[in-house]
BALOBA-1460 file (C-alpha; in Angstrom, 3 decimals):
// residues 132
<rec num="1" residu="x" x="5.003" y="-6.659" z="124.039"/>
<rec num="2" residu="x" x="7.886" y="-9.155" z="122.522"/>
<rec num="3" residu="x" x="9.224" y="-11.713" z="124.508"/>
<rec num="4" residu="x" x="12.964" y="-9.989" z="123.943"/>
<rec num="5" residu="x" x="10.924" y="-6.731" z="125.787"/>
<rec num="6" residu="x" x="10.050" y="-9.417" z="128.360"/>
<rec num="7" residu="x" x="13.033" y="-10.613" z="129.404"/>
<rec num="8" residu="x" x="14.666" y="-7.278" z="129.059"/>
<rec num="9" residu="x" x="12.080" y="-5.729" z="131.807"/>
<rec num="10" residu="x" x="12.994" y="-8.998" z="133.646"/>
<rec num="11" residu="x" x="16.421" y="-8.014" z="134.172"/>
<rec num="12" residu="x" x="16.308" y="-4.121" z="133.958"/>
<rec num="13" residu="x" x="17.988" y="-3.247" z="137.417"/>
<rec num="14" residu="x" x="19.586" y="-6.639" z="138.269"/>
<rec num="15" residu="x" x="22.552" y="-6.050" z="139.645"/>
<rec num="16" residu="x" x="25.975" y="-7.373" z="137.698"/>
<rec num="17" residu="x" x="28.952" y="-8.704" z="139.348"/>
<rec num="18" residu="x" x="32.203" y="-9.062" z="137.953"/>
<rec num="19" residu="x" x="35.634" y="-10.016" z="139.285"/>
<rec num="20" residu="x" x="38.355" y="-7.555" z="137.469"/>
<rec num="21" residu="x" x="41.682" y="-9.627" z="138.213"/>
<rec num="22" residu="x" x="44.781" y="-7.405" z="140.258"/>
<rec num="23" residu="x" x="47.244" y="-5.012" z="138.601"/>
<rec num="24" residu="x" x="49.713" y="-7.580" z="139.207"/>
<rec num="25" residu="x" x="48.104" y="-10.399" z="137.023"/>
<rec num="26" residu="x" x="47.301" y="-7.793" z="134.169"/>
<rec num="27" residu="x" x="50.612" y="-6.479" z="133.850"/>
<rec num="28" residu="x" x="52.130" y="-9.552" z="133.170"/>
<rec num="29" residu="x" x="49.461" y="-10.157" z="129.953"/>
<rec num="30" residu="x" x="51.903" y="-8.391" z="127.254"/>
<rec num="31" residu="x" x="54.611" y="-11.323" z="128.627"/>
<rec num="32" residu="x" x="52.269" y="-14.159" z="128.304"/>
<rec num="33" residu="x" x="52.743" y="-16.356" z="125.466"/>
<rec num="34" residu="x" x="49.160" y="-17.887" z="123.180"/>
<rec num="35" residu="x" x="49.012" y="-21.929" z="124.563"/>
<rec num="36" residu="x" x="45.845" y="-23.012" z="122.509"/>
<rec num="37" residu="x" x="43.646" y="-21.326" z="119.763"/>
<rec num="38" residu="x" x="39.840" y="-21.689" z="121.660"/>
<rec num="39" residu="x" x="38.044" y="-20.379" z="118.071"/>
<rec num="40" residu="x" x="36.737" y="-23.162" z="116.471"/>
<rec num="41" residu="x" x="37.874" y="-23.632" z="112.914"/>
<rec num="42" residu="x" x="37.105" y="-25.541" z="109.752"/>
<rec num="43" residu="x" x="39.543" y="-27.882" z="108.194"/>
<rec num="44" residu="x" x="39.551" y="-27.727" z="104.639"/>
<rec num="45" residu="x" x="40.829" y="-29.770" z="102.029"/>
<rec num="46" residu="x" x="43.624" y="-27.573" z="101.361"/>
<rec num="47" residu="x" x="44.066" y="-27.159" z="105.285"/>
<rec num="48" residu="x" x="44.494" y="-31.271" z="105.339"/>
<rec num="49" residu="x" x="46.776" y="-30.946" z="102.247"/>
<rec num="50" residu="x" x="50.041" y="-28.984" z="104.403"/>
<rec num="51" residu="x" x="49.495" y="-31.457" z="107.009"/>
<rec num="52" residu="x" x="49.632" y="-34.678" z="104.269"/>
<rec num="53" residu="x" x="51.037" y="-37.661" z="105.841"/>
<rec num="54" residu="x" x="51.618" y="-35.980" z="109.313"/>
<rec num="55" residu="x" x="49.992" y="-37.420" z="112.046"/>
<rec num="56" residu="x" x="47.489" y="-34.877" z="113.902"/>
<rec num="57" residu="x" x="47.106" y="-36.238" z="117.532"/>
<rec num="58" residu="x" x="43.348" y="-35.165" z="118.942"/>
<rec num="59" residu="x" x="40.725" y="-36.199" z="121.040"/>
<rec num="60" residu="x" x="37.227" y="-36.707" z="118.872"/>
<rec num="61" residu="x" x="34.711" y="-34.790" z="120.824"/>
<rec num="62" residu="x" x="31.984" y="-35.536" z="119.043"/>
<rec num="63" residu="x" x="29.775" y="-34.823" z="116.020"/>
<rec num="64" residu="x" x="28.484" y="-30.975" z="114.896"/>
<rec num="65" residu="x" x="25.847" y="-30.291" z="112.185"/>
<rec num="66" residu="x" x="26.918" y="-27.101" z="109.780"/>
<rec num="67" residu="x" x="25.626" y="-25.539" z="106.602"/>
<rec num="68" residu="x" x="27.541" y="-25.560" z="103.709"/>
<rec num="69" residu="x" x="28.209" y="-23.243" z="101.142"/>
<rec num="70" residu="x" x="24.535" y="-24.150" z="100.052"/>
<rec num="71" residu="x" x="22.794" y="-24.006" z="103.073"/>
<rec num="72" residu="x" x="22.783" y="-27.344" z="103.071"/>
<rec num="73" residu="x" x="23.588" y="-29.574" z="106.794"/>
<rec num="74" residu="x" x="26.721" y="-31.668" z="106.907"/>
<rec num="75" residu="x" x="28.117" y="-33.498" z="109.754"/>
<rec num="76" residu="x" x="31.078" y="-32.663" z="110.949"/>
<rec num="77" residu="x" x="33.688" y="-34.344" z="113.419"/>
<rec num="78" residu="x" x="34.724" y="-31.833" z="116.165"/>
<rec num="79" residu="x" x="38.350" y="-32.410" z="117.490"/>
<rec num="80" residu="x" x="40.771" y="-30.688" z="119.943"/>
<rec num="81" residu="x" x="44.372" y="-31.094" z="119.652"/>
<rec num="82" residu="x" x="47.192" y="-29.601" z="121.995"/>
<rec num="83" residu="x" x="47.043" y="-26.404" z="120.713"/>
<rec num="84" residu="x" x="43.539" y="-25.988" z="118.350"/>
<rec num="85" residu="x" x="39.853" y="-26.634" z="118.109"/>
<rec num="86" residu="x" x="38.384" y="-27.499" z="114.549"/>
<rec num="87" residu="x" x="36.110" y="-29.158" z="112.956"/>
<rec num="88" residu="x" x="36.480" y="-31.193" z="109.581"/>
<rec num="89" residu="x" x="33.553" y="-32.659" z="107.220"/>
<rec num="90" residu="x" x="35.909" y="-34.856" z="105.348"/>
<rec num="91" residu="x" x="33.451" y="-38.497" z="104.064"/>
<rec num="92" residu="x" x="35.669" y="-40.735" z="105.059"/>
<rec num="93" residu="x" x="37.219" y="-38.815" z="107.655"/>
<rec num="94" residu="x" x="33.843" y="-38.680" z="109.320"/>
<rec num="95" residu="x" x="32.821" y="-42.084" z="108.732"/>
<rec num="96" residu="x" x="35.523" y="-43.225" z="110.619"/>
<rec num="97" residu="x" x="34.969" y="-41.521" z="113.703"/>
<rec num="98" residu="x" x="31.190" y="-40.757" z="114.122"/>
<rec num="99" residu="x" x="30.848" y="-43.988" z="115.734"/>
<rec num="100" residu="x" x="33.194" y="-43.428" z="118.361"/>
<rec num="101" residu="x" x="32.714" y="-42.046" z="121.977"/>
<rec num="102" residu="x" x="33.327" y="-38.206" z="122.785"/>
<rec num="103" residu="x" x="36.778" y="-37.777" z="124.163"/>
<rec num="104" residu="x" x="38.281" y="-40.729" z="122.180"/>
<rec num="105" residu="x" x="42.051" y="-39.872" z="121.486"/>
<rec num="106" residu="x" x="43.019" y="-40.641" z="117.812"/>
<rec num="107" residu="x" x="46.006" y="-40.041" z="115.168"/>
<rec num="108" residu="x" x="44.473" y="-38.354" z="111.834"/>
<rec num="109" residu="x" x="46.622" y="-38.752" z="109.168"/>
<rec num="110" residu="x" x="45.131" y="-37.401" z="105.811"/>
<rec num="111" residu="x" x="47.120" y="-39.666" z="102.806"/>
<rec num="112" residu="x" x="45.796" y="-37.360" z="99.582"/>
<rec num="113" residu="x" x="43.049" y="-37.657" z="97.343"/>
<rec num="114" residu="x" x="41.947" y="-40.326" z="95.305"/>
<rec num="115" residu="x" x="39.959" y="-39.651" z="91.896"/>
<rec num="116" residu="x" x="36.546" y="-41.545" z="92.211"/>
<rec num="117" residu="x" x="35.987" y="-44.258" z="90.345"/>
<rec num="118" residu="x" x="32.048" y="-43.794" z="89.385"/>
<rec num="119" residu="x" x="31.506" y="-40.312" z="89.530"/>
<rec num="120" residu="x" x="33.492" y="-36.891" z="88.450"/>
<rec num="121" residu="x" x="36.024" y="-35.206" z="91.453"/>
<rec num="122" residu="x" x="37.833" y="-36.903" z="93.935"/>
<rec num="123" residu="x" x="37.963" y="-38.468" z="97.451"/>
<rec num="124" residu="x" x="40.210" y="-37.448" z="100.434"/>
<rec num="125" residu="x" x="41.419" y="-40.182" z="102.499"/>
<rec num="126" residu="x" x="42.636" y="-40.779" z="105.888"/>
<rec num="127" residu="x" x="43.905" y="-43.147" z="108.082"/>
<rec num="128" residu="x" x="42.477" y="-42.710" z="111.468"/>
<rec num="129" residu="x" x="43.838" y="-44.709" z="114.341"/>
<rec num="130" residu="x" x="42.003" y="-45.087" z="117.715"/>
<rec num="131" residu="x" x="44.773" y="-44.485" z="120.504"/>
<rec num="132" residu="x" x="45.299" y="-45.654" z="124.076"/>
């Protein structure tokens, strides 16, 4: 027998218990505007690029390890603004936070890309300021 079996004979005939909310409370739900986007997503390049040279106010919440396109792990910072989760993999946007405390409040401001000088492509860069 599988451990998934297991744990399924484990709970076969627990009782569930769930709190439906009143008629009231759903009926107002078609009136109810979205406040903040609680799906994490990934900020690309070309995501950074519409917000170039606006400052993004977030709290740094810490570092996340996720494959890339080649199955390959790369650390990510994970932020949450006022009205989105995401995460970013940026170089130097990363290397300027990592150090830093979950829950530190910082301005991201991503300033372009710059070509790089010993190798082919290019860098994006940021200016990340630590706020308080």
């Amino acid at each position: 027998m599988s451990s998934s079996e297991n744990q399924i004979e484990k709970i076969a005939g627990t009782e569930v218990t769930f709190i439906i909310p009143d008629t009231e409370s759903l009926g107002v739900l078609d009136t109810m505007e979205p406040q903040f986007n609680l799906t994490m997503k990934y900020r690309s390049t070309d995501d950074w690029a519409v917000l170039k040279d606006k400052p993004v106010r977030c709290f740094y919440m810490g570092m996340k390890n996720i494959p890339n396109e080649n199955g390959e792990m790369v650390s990510c910072g994970v932020f949450v603004s006022k009205t989105e989760c995401f995460i970013s993999g940026q170089m130097l946007l990363v290397d300027a936070i990592k150090n830093l405390p979950p829950k530190t409040p910082i301005e991201v401001t991503y300033l372009g890309k710059n070509k790089n000088k010993n190798s082919d492509g290019q860098t994006c860069t940021f200016q990340v300021v630590k706020l308080g």
